[in-house]
C-alpha positions as CSV (number, residue, x, y, z in Angstrom):
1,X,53.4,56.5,120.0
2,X,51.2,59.0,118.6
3,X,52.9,60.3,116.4
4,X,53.9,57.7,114.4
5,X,50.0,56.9,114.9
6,X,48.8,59.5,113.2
7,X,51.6,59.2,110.2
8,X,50.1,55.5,109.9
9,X,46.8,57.0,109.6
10,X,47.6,59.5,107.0
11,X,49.3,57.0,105.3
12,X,46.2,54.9,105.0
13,X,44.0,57.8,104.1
14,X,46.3,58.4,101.0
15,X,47.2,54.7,100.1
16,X,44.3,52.4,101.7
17,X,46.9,50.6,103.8
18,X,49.7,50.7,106.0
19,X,52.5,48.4,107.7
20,X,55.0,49.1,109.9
21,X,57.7,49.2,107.3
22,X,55.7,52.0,105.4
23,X,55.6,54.2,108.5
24,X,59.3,53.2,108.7
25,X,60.0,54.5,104.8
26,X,58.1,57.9,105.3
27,X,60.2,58.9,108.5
28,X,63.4,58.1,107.1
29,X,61.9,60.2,103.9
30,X,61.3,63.5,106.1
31,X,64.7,62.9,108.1
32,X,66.7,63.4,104.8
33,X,64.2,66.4,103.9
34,X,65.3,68.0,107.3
35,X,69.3,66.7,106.9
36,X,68.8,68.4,103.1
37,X,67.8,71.5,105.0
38,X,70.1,71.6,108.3
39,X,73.5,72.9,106.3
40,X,72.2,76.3,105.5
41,X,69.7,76.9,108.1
42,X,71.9,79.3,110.9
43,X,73.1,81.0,107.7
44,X,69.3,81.7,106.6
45,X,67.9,82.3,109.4
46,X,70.5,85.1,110.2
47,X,69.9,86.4,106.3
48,X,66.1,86.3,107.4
49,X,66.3,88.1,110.7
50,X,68.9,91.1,109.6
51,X,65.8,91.8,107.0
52,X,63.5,91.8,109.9
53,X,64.5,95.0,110.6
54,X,63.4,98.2,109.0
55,X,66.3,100.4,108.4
56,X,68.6,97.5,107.5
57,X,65.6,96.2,104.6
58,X,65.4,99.9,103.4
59,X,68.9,99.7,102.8
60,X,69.1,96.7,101.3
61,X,65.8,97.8,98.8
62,X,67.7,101.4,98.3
63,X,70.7,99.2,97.3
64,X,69.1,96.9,95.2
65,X,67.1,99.4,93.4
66,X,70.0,101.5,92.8
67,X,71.7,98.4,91.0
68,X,75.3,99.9,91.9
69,X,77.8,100.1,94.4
70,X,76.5,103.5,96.7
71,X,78.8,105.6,98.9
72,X,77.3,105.5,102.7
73,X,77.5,109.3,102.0
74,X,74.7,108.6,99.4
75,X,73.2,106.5,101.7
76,X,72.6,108.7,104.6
77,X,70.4,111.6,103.1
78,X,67.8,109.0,101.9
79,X,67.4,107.2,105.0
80,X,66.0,108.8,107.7
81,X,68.2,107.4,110.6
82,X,71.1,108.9,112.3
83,X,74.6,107.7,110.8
84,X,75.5,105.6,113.6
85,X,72.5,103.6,113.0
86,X,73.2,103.7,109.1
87,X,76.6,102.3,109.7
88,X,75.3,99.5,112.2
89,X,72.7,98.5,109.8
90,X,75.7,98.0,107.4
91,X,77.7,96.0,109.2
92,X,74.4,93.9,110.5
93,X,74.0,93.3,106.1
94,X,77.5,93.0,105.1
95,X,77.7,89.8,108.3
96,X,74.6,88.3,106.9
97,X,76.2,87.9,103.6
98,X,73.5,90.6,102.1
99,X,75.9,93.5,101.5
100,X,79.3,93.7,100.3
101,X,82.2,96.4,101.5
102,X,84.8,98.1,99.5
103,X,86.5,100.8,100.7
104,X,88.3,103.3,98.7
105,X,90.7,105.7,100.6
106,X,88.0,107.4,103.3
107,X,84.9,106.4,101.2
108,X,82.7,103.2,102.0
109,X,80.8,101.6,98.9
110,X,78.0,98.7,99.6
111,X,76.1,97.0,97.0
112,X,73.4,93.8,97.4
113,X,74.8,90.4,96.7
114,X,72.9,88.2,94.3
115,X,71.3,86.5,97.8
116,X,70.2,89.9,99.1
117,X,68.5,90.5,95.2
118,X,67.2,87.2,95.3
119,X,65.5,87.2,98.5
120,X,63.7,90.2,97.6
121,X,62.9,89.4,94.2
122,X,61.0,86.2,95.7
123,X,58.9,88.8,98.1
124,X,58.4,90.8,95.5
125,X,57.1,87.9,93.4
126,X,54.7,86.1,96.1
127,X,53.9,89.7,97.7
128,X,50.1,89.2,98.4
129,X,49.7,85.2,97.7
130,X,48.0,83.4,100.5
C-alpha cells in the first residue's frame, strides 16, 4: 500500500522510527479528525457556496455593515440587480442559515446571523495572508 508507505515514511522522518502499530495510531488519529469534521460539513459547505456568489455576498456585507434589520425596500436601491434577483439572493441566504426573515404586514426585514458576521469577520481578518 502506498499510502500507508509514505505515512510510515513521514513518520520516520519526524520520529527516527516506525512500526506497524505507529502507522496504525496516526490513521485512526486523522479518522477522528475527519469524523470531528463530517457533522457540519453539508451545512458549511452550503454557507460557503451561497457566499460564492456576488450579489448574495453584497447583501450579506450591506447587511452586516448596516448592523440592523433592513427592509428589502432598502435593499434594492443599493444593489444593482433587478428585484427578482434581490429576492432570490435572499432566500439563497436566509436557507444557508446566513440571513434571517421577519416580516411585518407587507414589509420583509433581513439581518446577518452571528455565522454570516463571523464568516466575514475571519475574511476580513486573514484578507491578504498567504
Amino acid at each position: 500500500m502506498a499510502q500507508t508507505e509514505r505515512i510510515e515514511r513521514l513518520i520516520t522522518a519526524e520520529s527516527g522510527e516506525c512500526c506497524a502499530a505507529d502507522v496504525e495510531e496516526r490513521l485512526e488519529t486523522l479518522q477522528e479528525y475527519r469524523t470531528s469534521v463530517a457533522d457540519g460539513h453539508a451545512t458549511d459547505l452550503e454557507a460557503l457556496r451561497t457566499l460564492g456568489n456576488d450579489t448574495r455576498y453584497e447583501i450579506v456585507r450591506l447587511l452586516a455593515a448596516a448592523g440592523r434589520e433592513l427592509c428589502v425596500c432598502e435593499i434594492n436601491p443599493v444593489v444593482e440587480v433587478s428585484d427578482s434577483a434581490i429576492s432570490h439572493a435572499l432566500s439563497d441566504l436566509r436557507d444557508a442559515g446566513l440571513v434571517t426573515r421577519r416580516k411585518d404586514g407587507t414589509w420583509r426585514y433581513y439581518e446577518a446571523t452571528d455565522r454570516a458576521k463571523a464568516l466575514l469577520a475571519a475574511l476580513d481578518e486573514t484578507r491578504g495572508e498567504q
